[in-house]
KOLFI-875612 format. One record per residue (C-alpha): residue in one letter; x, y, z; residue number from 1. Coordinates in nm, 3 decimals, padded with zeros to 5 digits, m for minus. Layout:
# KOLFI-875612
  code       xx       yy       zz  pos
     a        X        Y        Z  NUM
...
***
This chain:
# KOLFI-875612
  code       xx       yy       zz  pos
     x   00.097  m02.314  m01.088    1
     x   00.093  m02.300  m01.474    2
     x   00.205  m02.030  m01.755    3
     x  m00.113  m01.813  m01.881    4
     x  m00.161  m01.797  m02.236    5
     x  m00.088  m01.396  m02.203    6
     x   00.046  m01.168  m01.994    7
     x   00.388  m01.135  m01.885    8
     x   00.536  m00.962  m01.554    9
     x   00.870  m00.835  m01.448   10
     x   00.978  m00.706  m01.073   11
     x   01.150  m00.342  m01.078   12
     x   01.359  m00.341  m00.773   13
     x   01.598  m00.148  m00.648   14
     x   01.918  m00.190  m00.433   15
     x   01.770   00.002  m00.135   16
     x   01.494   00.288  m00.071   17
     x   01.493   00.571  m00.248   18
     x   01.672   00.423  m00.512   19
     x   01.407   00.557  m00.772   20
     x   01.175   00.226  m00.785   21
     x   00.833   00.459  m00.817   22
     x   00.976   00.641  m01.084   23
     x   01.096   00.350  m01.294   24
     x   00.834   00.156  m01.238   25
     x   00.570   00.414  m01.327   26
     x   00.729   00.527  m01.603   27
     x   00.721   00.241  m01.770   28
     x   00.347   00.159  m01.656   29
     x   00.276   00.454  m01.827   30
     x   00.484   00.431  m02.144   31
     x   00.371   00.060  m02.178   32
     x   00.003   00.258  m02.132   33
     x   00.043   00.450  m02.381   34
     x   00.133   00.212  m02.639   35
     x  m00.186   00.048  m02.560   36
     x  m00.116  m00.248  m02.385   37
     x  m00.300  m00.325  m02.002   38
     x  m00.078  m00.273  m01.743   39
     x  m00.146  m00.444  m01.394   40
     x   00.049  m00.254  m01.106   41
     x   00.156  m00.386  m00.809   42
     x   00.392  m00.264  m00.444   43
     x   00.564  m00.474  m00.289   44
     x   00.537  m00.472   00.073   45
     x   00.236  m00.236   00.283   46
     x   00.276   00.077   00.156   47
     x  m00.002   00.272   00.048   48
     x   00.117   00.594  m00.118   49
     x   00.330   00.438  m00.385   50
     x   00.034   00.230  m00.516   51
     x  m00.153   00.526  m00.602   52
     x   00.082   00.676  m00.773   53
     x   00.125   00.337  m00.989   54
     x  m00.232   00.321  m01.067   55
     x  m00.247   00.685  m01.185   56
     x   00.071   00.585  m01.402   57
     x  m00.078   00.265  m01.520   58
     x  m00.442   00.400  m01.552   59
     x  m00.554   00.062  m01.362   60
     x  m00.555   00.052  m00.968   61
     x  m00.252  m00.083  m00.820   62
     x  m00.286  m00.404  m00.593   63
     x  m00.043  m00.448  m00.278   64
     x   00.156  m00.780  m00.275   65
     x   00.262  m00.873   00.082   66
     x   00.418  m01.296   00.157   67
     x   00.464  m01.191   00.559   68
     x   00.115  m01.022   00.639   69
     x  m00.104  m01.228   00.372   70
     x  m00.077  m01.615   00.336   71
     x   00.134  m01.725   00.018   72
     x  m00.138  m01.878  m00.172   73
     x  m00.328  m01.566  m00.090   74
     x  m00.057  m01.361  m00.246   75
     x  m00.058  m01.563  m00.570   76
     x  m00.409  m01.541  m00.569   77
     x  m00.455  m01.161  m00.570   78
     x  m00.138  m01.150  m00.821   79
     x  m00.353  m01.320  m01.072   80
     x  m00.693  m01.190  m00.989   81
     x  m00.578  m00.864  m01.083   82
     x  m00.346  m01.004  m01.400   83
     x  m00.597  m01.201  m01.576   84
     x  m00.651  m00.971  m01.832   85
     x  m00.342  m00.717  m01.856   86
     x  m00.093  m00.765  m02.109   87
     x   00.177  m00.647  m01.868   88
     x   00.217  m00.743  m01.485   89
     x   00.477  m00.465  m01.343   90
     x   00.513  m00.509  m00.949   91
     x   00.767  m00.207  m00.775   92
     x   00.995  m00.397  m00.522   93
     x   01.013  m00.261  m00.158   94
     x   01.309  m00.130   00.035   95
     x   01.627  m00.317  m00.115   96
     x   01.589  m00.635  m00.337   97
     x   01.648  m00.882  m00.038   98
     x   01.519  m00.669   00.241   99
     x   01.223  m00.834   00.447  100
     x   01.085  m00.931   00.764  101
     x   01.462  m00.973   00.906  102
     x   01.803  m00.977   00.862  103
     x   01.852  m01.341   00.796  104
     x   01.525  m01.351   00.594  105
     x   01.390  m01.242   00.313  106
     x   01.007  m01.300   00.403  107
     x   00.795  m00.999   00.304  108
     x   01.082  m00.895   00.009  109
     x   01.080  m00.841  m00.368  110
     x   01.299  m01.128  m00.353  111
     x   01.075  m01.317  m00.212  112
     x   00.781  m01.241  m00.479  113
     x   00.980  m01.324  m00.764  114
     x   01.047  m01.653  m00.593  115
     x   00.674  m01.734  m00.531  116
     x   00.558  m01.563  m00.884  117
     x   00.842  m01.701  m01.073  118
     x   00.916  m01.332  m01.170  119
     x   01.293  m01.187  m01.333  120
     x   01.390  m00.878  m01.174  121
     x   01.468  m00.566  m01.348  122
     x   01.715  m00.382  m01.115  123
     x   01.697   00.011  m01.072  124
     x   02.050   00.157  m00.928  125
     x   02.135   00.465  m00.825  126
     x   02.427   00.596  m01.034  127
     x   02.512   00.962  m00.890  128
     x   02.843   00.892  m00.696  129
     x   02.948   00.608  m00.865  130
     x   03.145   00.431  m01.198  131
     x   03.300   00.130  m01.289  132
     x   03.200   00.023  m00.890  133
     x   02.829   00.023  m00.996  134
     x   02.967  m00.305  m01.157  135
     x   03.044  m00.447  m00.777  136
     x   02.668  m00.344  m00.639  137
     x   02.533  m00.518  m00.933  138
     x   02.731  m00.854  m00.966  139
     x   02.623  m00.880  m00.591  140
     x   02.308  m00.880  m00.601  141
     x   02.289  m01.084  m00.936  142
     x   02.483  m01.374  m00.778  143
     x   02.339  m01.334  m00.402  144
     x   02.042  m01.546  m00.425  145
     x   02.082  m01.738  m00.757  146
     x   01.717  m01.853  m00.711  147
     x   01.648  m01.488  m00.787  148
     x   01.707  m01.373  m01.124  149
     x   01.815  m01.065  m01.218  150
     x   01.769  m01.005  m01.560  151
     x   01.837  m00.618  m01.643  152
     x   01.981  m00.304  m01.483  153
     x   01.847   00.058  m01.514  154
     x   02.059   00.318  m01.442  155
     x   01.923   00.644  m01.257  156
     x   02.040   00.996  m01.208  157
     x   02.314   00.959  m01.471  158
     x   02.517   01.299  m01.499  159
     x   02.600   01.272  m01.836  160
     x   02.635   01.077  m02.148  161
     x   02.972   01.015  m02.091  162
     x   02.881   00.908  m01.736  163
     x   02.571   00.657  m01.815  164
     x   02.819   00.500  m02.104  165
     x   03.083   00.391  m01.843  166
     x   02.829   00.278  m01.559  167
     x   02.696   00.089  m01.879  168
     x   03.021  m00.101  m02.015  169
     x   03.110  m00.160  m01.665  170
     x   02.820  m00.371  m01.578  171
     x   02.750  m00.521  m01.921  172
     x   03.137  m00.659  m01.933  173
     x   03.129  m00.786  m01.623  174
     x   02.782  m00.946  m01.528  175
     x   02.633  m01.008  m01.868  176
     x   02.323  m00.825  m01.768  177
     x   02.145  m00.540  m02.006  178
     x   02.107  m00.196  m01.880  179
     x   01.827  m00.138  m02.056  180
     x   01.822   00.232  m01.990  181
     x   01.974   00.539  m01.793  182
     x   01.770   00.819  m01.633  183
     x   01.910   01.161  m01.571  184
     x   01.737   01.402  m01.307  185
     x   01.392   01.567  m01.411  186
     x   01.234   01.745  m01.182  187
     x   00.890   01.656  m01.409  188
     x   00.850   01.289  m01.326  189
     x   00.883   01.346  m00.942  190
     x   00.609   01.416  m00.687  191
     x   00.674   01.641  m00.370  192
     x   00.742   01.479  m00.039  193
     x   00.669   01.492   00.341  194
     x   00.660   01.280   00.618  195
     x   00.558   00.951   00.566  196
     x   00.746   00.947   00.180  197
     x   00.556   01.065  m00.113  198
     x   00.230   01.309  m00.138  199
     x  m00.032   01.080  m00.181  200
     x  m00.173   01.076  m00.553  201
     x  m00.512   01.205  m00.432  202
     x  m00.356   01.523  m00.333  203
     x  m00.141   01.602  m00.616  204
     x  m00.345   01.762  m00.903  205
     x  m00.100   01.718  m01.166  206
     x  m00.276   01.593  m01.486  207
     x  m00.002   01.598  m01.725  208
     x   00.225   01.366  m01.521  209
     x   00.109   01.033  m01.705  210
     x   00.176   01.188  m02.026  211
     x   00.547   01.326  m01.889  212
     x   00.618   00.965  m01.750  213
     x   00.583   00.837  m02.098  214
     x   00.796   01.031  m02.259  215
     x   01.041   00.960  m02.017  216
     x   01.004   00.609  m02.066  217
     x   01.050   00.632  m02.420  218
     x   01.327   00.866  m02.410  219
     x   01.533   00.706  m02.158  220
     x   01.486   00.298  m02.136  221
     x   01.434   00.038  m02.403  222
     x   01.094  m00.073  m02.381  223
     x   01.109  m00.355  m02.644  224
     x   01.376  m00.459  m02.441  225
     x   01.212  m00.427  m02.136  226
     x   00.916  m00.641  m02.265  227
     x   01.098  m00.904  m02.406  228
     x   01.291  m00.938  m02.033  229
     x   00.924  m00.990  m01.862  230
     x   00.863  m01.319  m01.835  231
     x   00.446  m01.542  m01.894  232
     x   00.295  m01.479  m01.582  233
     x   00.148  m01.750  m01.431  234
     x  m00.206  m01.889  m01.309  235
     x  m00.238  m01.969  m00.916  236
     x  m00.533  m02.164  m00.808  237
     x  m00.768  m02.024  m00.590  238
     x  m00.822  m02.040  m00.203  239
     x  m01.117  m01.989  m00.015  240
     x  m01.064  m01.613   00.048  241
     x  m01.374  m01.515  m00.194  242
     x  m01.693  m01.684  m00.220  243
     x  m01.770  m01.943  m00.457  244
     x  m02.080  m01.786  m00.613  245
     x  m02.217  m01.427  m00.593  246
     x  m02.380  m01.346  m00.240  247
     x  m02.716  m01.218  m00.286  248
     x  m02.759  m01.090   00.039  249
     x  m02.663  m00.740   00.068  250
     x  m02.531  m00.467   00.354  251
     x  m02.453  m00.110   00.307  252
     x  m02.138  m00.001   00.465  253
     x  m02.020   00.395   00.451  254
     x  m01.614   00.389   00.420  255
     x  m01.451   00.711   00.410  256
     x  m01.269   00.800   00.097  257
     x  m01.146   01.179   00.080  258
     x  m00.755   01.374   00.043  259
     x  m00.772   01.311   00.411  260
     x  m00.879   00.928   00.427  261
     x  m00.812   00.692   00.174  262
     x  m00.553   00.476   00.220  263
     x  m00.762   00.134   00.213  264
     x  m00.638  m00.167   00.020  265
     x  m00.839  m00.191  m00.299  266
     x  m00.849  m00.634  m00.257  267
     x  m00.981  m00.527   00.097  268
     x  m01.297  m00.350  m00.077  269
     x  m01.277  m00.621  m00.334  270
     x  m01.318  m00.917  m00.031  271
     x  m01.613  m00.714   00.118  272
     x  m01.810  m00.623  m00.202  273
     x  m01.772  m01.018  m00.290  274
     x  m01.894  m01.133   00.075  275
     x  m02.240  m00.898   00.028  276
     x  m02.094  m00.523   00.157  277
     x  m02.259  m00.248  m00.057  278
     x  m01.952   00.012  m00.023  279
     x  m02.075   00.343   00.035  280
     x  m01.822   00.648  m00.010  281
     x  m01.872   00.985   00.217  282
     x  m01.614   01.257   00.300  283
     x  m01.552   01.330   00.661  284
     x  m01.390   01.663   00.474  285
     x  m01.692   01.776   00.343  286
     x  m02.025   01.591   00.414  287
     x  m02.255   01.691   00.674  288
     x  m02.356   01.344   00.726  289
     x  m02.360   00.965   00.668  290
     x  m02.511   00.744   00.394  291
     x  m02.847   00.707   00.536  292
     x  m02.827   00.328   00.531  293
     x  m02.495   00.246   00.655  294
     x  m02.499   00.003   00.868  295
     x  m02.107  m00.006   00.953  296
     x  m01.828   00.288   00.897  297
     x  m01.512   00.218   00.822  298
     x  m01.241   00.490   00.852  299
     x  m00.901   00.409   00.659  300
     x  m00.603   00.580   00.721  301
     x  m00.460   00.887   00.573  302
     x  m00.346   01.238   00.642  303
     x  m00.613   01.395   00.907  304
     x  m00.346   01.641   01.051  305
     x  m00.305   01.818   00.686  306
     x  m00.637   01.863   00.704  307
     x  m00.709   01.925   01.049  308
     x  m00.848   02.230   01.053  309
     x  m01.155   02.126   00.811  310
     x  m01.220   01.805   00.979  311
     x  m01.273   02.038   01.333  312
     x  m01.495   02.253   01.190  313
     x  m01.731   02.009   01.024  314
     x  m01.906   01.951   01.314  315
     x  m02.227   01.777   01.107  316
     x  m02.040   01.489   01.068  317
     x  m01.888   01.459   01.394  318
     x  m02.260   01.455   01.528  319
     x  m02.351   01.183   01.222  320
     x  m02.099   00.967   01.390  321
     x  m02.216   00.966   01.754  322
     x  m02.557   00.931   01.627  323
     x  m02.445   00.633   01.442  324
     x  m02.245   00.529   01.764  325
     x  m02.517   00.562   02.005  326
     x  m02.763   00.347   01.778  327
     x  m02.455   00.068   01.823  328
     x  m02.310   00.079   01.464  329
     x  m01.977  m00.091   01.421  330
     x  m01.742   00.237   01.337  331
     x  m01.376   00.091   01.268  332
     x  m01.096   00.338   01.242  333
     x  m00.701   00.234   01.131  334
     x  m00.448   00.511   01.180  335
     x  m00.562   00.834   01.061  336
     x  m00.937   00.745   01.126  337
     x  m00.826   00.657   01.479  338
     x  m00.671   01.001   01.503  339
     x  m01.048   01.174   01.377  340
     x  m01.245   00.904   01.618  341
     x  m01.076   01.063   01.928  342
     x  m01.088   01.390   02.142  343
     x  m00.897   01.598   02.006  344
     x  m00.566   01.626   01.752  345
     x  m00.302   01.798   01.836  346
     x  m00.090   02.023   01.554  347
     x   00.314   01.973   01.529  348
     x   00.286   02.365   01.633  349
     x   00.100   02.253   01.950  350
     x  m00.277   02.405   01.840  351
     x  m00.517   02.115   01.937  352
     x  m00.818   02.112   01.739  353
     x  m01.153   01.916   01.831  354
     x  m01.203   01.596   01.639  355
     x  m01.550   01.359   01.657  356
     x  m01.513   01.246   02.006  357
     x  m01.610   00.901   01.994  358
     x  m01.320   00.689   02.171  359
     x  m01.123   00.856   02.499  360
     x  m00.793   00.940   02.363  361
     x  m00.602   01.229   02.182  362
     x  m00.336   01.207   01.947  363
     x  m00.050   01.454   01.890  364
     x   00.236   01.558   01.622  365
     x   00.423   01.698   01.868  366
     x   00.771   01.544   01.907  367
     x   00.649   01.342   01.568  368
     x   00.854   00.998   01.553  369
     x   00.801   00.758   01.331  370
     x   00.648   00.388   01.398  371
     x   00.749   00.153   01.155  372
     x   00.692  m00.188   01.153  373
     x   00.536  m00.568   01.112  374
     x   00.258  m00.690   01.371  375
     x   00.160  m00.952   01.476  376
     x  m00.154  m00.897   01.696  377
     x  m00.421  m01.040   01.932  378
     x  m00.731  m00.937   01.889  379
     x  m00.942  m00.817   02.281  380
     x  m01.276  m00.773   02.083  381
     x  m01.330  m00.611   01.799  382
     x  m01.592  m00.623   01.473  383
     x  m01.264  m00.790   01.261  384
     x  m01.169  m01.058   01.519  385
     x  m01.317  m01.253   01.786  386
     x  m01.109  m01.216   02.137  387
     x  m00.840  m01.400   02.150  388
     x  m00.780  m01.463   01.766  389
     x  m00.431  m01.291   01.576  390
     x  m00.382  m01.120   01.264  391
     x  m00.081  m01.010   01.059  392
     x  m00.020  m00.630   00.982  393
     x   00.170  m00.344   01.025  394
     x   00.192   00.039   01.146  395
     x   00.354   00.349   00.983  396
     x   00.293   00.694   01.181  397
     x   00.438   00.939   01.294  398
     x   00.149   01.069   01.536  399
     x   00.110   00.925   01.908  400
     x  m00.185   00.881   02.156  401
     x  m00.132   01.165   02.425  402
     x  m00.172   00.906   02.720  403
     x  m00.109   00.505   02.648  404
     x  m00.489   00.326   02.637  405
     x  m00.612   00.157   02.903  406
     x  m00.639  m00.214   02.898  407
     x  m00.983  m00.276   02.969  408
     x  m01.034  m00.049   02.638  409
     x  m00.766  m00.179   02.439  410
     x  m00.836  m00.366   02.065  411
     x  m00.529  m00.556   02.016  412
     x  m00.262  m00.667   02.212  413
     x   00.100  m00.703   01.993  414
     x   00.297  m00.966   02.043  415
     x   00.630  m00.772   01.927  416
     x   00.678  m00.564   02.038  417
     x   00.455  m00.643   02.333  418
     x   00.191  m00.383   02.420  419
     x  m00.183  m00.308   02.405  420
     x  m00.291  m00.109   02.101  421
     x  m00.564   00.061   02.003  422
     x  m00.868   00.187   02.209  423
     x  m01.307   00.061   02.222  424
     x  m01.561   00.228   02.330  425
     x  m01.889   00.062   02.297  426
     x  m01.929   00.009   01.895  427
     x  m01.618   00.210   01.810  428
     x  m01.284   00.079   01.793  429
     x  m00.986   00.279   01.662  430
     x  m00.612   00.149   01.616  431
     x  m00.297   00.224   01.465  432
     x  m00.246  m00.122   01.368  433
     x  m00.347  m00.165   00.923  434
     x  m00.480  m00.436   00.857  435
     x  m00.524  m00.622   00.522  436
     x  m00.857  m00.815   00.475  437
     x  m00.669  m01.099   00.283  438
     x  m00.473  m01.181   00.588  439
     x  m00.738  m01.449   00.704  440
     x  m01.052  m01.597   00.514  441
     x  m01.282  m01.461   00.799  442
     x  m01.185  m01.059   00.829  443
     x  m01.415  m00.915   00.581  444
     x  m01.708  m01.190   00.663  445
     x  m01.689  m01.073   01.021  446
     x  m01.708  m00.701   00.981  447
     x  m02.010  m00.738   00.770  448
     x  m02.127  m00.993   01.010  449
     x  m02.103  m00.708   01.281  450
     x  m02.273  m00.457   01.017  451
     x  m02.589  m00.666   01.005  452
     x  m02.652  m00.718   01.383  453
     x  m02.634  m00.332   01.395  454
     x  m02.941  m00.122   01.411  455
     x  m02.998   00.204   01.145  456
***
């Protein structure tokens, strides 16, 4: 890989979760906005929610950056797809610098990406119980991994002046690094929370927030500073993952983007608008039915049990879908859209409510726990993957099906942990398991394969 002639990127990380990495990073997206350069976003890692907060910062979408589920070369790839023309390449870090796929490993880390993108790291630290032992935190993870190179320190919820200026000399004297800024608490640059992190950006109607995050910025960091530590980006050569010429053939396919489903990776929609998919947006929230032509739904994840009660009751679209069903269109649902394509949801105070009734299962918040985690899983059949072929990706929900699935009626089987996943019913299939189109060269080519041997 070579330099590009412009552009330059920089890795905010922090030295474990909910360290203040979405704050940071979108501050400065938004500061750097507002002084009218083009700032490319990126997270680190699967997540969903942080992204859109990043590309509301930024004013640009935010891309996801992921070296376990995608190939390397992919990963480069998408990096500088979305980079070619931003003056500023800002990617928010995941977890703790070095945390990954394992605990021997850094594979799927912010560590990891500034390896493969030849990216410094600007470290955020959390300074609220802590003094001249921030120094300690800091030297260690500027001298873990001397392949990684951490280039400057911000400071977050100082508690005073007095208080940021020791944290400051501390580090400074004894690693050599910058702190290129300190952050006290303000309750305007933060976004409510609930149970899977962060309130999505499509929920929160908050239109001065861009304009706070600036100020922030430019009260509390250095931003020349913090431009002149981002490094020249650089140019990765392409892979076969998108076509080699515009495909003239087209196929409409409805995809479900409302508060309550929308948590679809935007180089996903990218990989099937390239391959000949004509993306066509409906609300399961509020439309009575589906784009007339669709000839394959796709149902993203998302929050379906905030919004339970208005996905019940709109029963026109829960008929749109078994009409679509019974004529043998390909309806795929991750997560949340698994959650609508079943029976029935159940509330976490125990009221189930009707959903479309397309696959036999329920899902409950009752006794919500959380499943977290990497997959690696075999596909038994469905419009993504042949039978018998794997794919990389990952689950995060707190919801459960009220009765395992069977496994004549399973999609996937994981391989770690090892269990079936996910449930079929004729053209329907609906899993827990996210999946990111970039994983192989073949996912979005087969899904509009399976869109145009369906029937409208």
């Amino acid at each position: 890989m070579r330099q590009r002639d412009a552009g330059r990127g920089l890795i905010v990380a922090g030295t474990h979760s909910g360290v203040g990495k979405t704050t940071v990073t979108s501050a400065l997206a938004a500061a750097m906005a507002a002084r009218g350069l083009r700032v490319q976003p990126y997270k680190a890692g699967p997540d969903y929610i942080d992204p859109g907060h990043l590309g509301r910062a930024a004013g640009r979408e935010a891309r996801n950056l992921d070296t376990w589920m995608l190939p390397r070369a992919v990963v480069a790839e998408l990096f500088g797809r979305a980079a070619r023309d931003a003056d500023l390449a800002l990617v928010e870090g995941v977890m703790g610098l070095f945390d990954g796929r394992s605990g021997t490993e850094d594979e799927g880390s912010a560590a990891d990406l500034s390896r493969l993108l030849g990216l410094p790291v600007l470290l955020v630290v959390d300074a609220s119980a802590v003094a001249r032992s921030i120094a300690a935190t800091v030297h260690g993870f500027q001298t873990f991994d001397p392949s990684v190179r951490v280039v400057g320190v911000v400071l977050n919820r100082v508690g005073s002046t007095r208080h940021a200026a020791m944290c400051r000399e501390a580090i400074e004297v004894t690693t050599g690094l910058p702190v290129v800024g300190a952050l006290p608490r303000d309750p305007g640059v933060s976004w409510p929370e609930r149970h899977l992190g962060l309130v999505p950006a499509a929920e929160v109607e908050d239109e001065g927030v861009r304009t706070r995050l600036a100020a922030f910025a430019e009260t509390h960091l250095d931003l020349d500073l913090v431009l002149r530590l981002a490094e020249p980006t650089v140019e990765a050569p392409a892979t076969d993952l998108f076509p080699l010429r515009p495909v003239a053939d087209r196929v409409p396919i409805a995809i479900a983007r409302d508060r309550a489903f929308h948590f679809t990776y935007p180089d996903s929609l990218d990989l099937l608008d390239a391959w000949g998919a004509d993306l066509l947006p409906f609300s399961p929230l509020e439309d009575g039915a589906l784009p007339q032509s669709a000839r394959a739904v796709l149902l993203g994840g998302g929050f379906p049990e905030v919004f339970v009660r208005e996905l019940a009751t709109n029963e026109g679209m829960h008929g749109a879908l078994r009409a679509a069903a019974a004529r043998g269109v390909p309806i795929y649902g991750e997560c949340g859209g698994l959650m609508y394509l079943g029976r029935a949801l159940t509330d976490a105070e125990g009221t189930r409510h009707a959903m479309a009734g397309l696959l036999p299962c329920e899902s409950t918040m009752e006794g919500a726990r959380l499943t977290l985690g990497y997959r690696e899983a075999e596909s038994l059949g469905t419009p993504l993957l042949p039978r018998g072929e794997r794919v990389r990706g990952h689950e995060f929900h707190y919801s459960t099906l009220v009765a395992p699935p069977e496994v004549a009626s399973a999609a996937y089987r994981l391989l770690d942990p090892d269990r079936i996943e996910g449930v079929r019913s004729g053209s329907v299939t609906g899993t827990y398991l996210h999946t990111h189109l970039a994983a192989r060269p073949d996912l979005a080519r087969n899904l509009i394969a399976a869109a145009l041997g369906a029937s409208v």
